[in-house]
N, C-alpha and C positions, 0 to 999 in steps of 0.2 A: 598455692592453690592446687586442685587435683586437677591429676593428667587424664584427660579424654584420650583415650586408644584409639586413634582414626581409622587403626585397622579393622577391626571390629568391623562390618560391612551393617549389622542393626545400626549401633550408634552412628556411622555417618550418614545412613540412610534417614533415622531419624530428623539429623541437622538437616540435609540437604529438606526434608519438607519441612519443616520448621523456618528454613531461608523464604525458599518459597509461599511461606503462608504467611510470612514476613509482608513479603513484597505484594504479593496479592490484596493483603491488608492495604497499605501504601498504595494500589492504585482505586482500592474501592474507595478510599477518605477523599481522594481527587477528583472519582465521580461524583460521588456525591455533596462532593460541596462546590462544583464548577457553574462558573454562570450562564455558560453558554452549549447549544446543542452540539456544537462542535466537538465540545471534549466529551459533556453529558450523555448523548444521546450516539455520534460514530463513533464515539473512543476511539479519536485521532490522538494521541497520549504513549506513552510511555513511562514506565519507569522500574527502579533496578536498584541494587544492592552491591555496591564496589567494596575490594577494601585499601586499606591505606593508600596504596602504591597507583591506585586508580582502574586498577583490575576488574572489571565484570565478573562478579560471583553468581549471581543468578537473576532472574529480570520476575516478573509479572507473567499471567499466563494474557493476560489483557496487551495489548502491545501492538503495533504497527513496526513493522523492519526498519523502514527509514528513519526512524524517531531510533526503536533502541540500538539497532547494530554501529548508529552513525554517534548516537550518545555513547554508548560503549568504546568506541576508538575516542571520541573526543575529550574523554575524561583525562588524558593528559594533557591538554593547552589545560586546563583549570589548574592541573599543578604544576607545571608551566608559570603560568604565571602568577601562582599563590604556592609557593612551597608548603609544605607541609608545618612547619618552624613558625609560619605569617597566619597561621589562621587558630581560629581562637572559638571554647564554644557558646554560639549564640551568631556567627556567623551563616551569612547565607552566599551562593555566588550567583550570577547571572550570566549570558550571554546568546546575542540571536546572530553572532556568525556564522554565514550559510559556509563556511572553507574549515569551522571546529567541529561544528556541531550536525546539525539536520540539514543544512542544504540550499534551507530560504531563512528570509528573515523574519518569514511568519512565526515560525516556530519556536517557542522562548528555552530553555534550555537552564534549568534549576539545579543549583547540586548544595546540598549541605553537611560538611563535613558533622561528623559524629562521635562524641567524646565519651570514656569512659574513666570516672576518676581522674577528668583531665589529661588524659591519655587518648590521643588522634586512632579509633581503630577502624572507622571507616568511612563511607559516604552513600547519601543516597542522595538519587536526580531520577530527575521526570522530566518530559521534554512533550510539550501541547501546543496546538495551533493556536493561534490566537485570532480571533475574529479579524480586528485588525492592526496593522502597527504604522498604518502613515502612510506619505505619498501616495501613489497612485494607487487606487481601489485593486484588489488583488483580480492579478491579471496577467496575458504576457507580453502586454503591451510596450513596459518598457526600453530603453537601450542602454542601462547602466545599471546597478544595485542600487547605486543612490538615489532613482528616480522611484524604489519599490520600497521606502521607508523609514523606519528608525532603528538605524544600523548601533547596536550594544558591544561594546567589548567585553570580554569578563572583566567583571568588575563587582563588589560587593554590593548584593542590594539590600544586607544586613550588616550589622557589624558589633560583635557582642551584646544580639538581641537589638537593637536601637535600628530602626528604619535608617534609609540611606532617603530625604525626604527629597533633596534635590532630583533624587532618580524618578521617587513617584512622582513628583512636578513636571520632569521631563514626558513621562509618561501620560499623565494628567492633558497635556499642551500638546500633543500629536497624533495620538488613535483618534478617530471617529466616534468610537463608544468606550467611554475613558470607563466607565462602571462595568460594566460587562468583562473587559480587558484585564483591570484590576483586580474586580472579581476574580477572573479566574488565575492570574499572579499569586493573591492569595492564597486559594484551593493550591497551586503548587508548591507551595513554602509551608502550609498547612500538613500538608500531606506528608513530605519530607519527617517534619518533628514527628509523624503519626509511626512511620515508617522506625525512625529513631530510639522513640521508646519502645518501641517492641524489640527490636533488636538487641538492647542495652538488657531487658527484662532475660533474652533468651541467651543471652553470655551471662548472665549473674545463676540462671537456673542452671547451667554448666557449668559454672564457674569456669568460665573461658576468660582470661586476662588479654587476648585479642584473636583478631582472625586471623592472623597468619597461614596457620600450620592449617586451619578448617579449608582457607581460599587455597595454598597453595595444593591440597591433596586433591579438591573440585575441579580446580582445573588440567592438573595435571593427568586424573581419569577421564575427563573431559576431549583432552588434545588426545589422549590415548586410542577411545574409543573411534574419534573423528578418521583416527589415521588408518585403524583399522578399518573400518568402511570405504574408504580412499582405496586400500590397497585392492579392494577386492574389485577394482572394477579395474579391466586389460588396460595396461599401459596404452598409449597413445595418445593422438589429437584429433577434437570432435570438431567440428566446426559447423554453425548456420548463421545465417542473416539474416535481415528482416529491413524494413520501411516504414517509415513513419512519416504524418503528413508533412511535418516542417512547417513553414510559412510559404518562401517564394520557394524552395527546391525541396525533395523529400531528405529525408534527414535517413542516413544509411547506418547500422548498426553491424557492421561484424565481428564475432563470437570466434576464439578461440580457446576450447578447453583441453589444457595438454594434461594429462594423467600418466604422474612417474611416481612409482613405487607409492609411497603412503602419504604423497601431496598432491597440491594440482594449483594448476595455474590459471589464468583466467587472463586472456588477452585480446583486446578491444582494438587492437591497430589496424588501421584500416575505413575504423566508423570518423562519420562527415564531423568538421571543421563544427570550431565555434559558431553557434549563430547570433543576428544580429539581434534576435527578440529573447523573450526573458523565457526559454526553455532551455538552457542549459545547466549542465549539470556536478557541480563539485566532486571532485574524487572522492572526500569520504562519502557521501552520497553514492554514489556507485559501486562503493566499498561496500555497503550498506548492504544493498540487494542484488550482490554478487556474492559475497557471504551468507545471506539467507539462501538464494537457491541452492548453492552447491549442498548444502546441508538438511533442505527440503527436499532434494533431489534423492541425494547418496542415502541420508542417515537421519530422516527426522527425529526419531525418539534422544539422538544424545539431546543431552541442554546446551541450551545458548549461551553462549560465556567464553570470558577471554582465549580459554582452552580449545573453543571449536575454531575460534575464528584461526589458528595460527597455522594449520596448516594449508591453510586458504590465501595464495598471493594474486593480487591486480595488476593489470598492464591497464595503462591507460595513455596515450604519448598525452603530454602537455600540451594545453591548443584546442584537443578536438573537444566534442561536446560533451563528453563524459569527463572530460579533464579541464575543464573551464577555467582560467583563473581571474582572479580580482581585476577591474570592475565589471563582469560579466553580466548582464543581469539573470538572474536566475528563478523569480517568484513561481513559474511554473515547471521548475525541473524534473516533480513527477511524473509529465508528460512525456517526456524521454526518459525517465531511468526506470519507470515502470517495466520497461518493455525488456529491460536488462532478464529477469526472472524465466521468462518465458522464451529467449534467444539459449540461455542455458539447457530447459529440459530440451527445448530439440536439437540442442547441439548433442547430446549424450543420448538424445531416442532408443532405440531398443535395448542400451545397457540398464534401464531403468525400469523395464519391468512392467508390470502395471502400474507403475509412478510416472510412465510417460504419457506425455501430454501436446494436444494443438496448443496453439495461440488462441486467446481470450481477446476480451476489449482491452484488457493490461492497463491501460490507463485511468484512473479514476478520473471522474467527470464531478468536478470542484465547480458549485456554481457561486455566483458572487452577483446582489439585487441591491440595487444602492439608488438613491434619489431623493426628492424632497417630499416629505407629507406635513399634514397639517400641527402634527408637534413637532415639528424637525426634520431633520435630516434623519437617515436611517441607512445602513450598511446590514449584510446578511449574509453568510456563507452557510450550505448546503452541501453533503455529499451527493452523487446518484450513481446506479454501477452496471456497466453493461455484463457481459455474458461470460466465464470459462469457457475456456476450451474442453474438450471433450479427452476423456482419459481413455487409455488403452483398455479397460474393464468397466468405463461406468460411462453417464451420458455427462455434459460439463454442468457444473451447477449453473443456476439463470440471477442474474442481476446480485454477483456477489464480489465481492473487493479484493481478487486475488491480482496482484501479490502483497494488497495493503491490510487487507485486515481490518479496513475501516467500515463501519455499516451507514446504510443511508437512512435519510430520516424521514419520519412520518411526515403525511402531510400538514395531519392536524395541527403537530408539536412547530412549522413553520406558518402555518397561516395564524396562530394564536401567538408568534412572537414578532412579527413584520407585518408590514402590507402586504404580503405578498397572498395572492392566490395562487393554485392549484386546480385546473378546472379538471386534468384528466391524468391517471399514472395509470400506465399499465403495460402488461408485457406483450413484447412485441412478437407477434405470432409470426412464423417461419425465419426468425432472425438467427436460429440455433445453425452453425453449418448442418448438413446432410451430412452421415457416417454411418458407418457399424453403433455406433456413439456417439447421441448429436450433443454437438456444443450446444452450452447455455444460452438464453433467450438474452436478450437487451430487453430496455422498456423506453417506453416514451411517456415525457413529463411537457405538460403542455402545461402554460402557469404566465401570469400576466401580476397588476399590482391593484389595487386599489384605491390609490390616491388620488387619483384624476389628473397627473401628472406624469410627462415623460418619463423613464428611468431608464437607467445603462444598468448592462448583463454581461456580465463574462464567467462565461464556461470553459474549462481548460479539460477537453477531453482531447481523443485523438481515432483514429481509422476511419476519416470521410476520404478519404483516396487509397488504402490498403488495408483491404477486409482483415480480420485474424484467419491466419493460415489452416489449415486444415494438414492431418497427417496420415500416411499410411494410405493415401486414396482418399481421406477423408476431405470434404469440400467446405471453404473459406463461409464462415458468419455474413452476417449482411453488414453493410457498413453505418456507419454514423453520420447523422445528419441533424444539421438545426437550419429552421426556417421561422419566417414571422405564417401568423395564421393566412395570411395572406398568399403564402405558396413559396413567397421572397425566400431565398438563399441566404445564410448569413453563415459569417467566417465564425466556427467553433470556437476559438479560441481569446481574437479579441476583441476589446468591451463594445457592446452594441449599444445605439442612443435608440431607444422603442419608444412610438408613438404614446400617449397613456391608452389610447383604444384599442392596440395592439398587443395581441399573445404571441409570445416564443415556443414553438413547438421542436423539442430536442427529442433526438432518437437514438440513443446510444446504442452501439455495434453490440452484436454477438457473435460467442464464440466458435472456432474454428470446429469440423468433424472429424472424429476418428473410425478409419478403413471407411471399405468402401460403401456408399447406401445402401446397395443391391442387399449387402449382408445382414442387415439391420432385419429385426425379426419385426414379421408383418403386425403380428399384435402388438407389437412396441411401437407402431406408425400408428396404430387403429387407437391406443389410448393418446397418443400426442394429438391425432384429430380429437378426438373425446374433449382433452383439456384444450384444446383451441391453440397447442403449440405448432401445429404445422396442419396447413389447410389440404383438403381433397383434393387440390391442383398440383401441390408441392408435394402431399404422398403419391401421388403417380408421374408427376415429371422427375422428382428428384429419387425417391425411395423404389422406383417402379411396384408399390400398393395399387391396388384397386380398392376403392370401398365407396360402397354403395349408399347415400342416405337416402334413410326411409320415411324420416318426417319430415311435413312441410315446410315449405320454403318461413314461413312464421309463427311455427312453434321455437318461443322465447328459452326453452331450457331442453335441453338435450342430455341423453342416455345412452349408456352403450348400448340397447336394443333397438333405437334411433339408426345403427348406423349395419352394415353389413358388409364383413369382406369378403371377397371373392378370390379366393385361395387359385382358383383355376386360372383365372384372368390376370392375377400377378404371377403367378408362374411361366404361363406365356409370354408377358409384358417383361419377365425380369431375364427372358431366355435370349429374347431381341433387342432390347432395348438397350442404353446405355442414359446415366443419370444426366440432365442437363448442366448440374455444375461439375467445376472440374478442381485441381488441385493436388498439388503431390508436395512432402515436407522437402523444405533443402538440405538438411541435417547429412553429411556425410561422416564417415570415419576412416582412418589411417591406423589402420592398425600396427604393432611391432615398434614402434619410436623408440629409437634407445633413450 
């Protein structure tokens, strides 16, 4: 066959989009043939292009970190336990081991090796939530793995084309919505052969006889580049911590990032013990969104792939909650490992430029609406997403899924597939910290069922006892809160039995500010009153603004001619005053480390 010149920087520039429009491909054939809004509509998903060896060659620009960085290392237990020699093509594998793969046992984890001429040249996997897979309704209620479902080993759930029918039986006999679940099992094995022929198509228009030499020169510019970025930031150790609700005691995270020469390490020693509910978190999971930051932080434009991750090492002692091990339960481990991403950029703060960043709401708020109606039973999972932090140059985005990646969903697309209502969504006004650059808004989702029967709720967010931080002077988000309409308190996390006459009113946190308020330019306080992000009370407690409204107390729409600031009156206000919130980053550094 003819030689491709990898040197050539066209020709592998070519490949490399061509991989990429591969995979891209491979994740649109998943959305759009997925049953559920989970993968459909938040592209909680992943998926990616290995080659033989189980290598991460390039992924989807669609992606969640925890799905692919965590599929990416886990692709060797699949050859692990299927050599390359044992698999055949029309084969498929499976596995929802939260310690191989993603983390929980929601999340199913697809890989199908890919033949050319009978010849093993690579693999592709996709890794999706799954509505549900058994035992106790997704939650972090548990105190075992075994209590949160239908725990899979890798195992074929094809095998030379022929279903594995036992497995769909198994499956069939333990989710709640065996059609939906299935459904979307398919859409991922679906997707995989989508993924397969295009790639088989783009080595025959090259006449490439395998990926070897293509994967091994991608990653090897890859690791290149990564190390280069590394280097240029001062050797040393950056270190911050943070808090997180916990259950009965707060859950401690401390961050240490040592930077020597063109690697860096990542050490966790120090953060709280196993706990006893189902928020802990597997190593490769940690691995996951310890490796995305360092390289959102340092060097986002290289690509993700085997090559970025290698100069990137984990500490984790065995035991604590980032290091969890088997039978831990872990269904809501995003609730801690979330916060991994955001303990990194302020550990490294001002080496980072305007890439540095407060702390956000970090955790996604996963909801889960399960009960009896008059066709059945019915289970339901939801995204919804509190606030960014606020960046050193910009204000934080409002109700956006950083560090996942995941979007929340309409209300329409949930009240038209469940009982469920949606009486109110909206953003929650002054929830952004005060800054030079305010952190993003939270919202509040106030939602009840329609059945005329009780149901149980479980939300797994997190900061109702530790706002997101604020940096540089910048002042802490507001915090997270759920209640029944009734004013009731109720624990965020696990599952609540509600009345049927009773609405859940959730408030998810926003994100932390950057510098101080005072600094924040007055027109930039006068359009956040405009848009209803920060009230007349909080632009002069918090921002020291004055501004004056000119229309009545019940005119319905308002204008910026409606409002007038007093340039005089905050100048005076911002010469004496000091803001009522307060907050400083922990973020130090050590500089000179040998």
């Amino acid at each position: 066959m003819m030689t491709i010149d990898l040197r050539d920087p066209v020709v592998l520039q070519v490949l490399w989009q061509r991989l990429i429009s591969v995979t891209n491909e491979q994740a649109a054939a998943l959305i759009r043939t997925a049953f559920t809004p989970i993968v459909r509509d938040a592209e909680d998903l992943s998926a990616a292009v290995f080659d033989r060896y189980g290598q991460m060659i390039a992924q989807s620009v669609t992606g969640t970190p925890g799905h692919i960085n965590s599929m990416a290392t886990g692709m060797k237990h699949f050859l692990d336990a299927y050599p390359q020699e044992t698999l055949s093509p029309g084969d498929v594998l499976i596995t929802n081991d939260p310690w191989f793969t993603s983390g929980h046992l929601h999340d199913l984890t697809i890989a199908t090796p890919v033949f050319r001429d009978a010849t093993l040249v690579g693999f592709f996997a996709n890794t999706c939530h799954a509505l549900d897979i058994g035992g106790r309704p997704f939650s972090a209620d548990a105190n075992d793995v075994y209590e949160e479902g239908l725990y899979i080993p890798i195992m074929k759930l094809y095998e030379r084309g022929e279903p594995n029918e036992t497995m769909f039986k198994i499956f069939q006999s333990n989710v709640r919505a065996p059609g939906l679940v299935l459904g979307d099992v398919h859409a991922q094995v679906a997707c995989n052969d989508v993924g397969a022929r295009s790639l088989v198509r783009l080595m025959e228009e090259f006449r490439l006889d395998t990926l070897d030499t293509l994967s091994t020169t991608i990653i090897r510019r890859s690791e290149e580049a990564m190390r280069r970025a590394i280097a240029a930031v001062p050797d040393g150790e950056y270190r911050s911590e943070t808090r997180a609700d916990g259950f009965d005691q707060p859950i401690h995270i401390h961050t240490r990032v040592v930077v020597a020469g063109d690697g860096v390490t990542v050490d966790y020693t120090g953060t709280s013990p196993r706990n006893r509910m189902g928020i802990n978190v597997p190593l490769n999971y940690t691995q996951a969104y310890t490796t995305f930051a360092i390289k959102a932080a340092i060097s986002p434009e290289v690509p993700n792939n085997h090559g970025s991750f290698l100069p990137v090492q984990v500490v984790a002692p065995r035991g604590c909650i980032l290091n969890a091990q088997p039978p831990a339960p872990v269904a809501a481990r995003a609730v801690v490992g979330h916060f991994l991403p955001g303990t990194i950029f302020r550990a490294l703060g001002a080496e980072l430029g305007e890439r540095a960043m407060a702390a956000g709401a970090d955790s996604v708020c996963l909801i889960t609406v399960h009960g009896e109606a008059a066709q059945g039973d019915f289970t339901y999972t939801f995204f919804c997403l509190g606030g960014m932090g606020a960046r050193a140059s910009k204000d934080g985005l409002s109700t956006t899924g950083f560090p996942s990646g995941v979007a929340g969903t309409a209300a329409e697309v949930t009240e038209n597939l469940a009982p469920v209502l949606v009486h109110r969504r909206e953003l929650n006004g002054d929830s952004g910290g005060p800054g030079r650059y305010r952190g993003g808004l939270g919202q509040t989702i106030d939602l009840g069922v329609r059945t005329g029967r009780a149901y149980g709720l479980a939300a797994t967010a997190d900061r109702t006892r530790f706002p997101a931080e604020g940096v540089a002077g910048g002042c802490p988000g507001a915090p997270a809160r759920t209640a029944l309409d009734t004013g009731q308190v109720l624990d965020l996390k696990g599952t609540q039995q509600v009345p049927s006459d009773r609405r859940v009113v959730m408030q998810l946190a926003g994100g932390g500010g950057f510098g101080h308020p005072f600094q924040r330019d007055a027109r930039a306080v006068l359009r956040d009153v405009l848009n209803g992000y920060v009230s007349l009370d909080a632009a002069r407690d918090d921002y020291g603004v004055v501004i004056r409204r000119l229309a009545t107390a019940d005119e319905p729409v308002l204008l910026i001619e409606d409002f007038e600031l007093d340039e005089a009156a905050t100048a005076a206000l911002r010469g004496t005053a000091r803001p009522r919130c307060g907050g400083e980053a922990r973020g130090t550094r050590n500089p000179g480390m040998s």
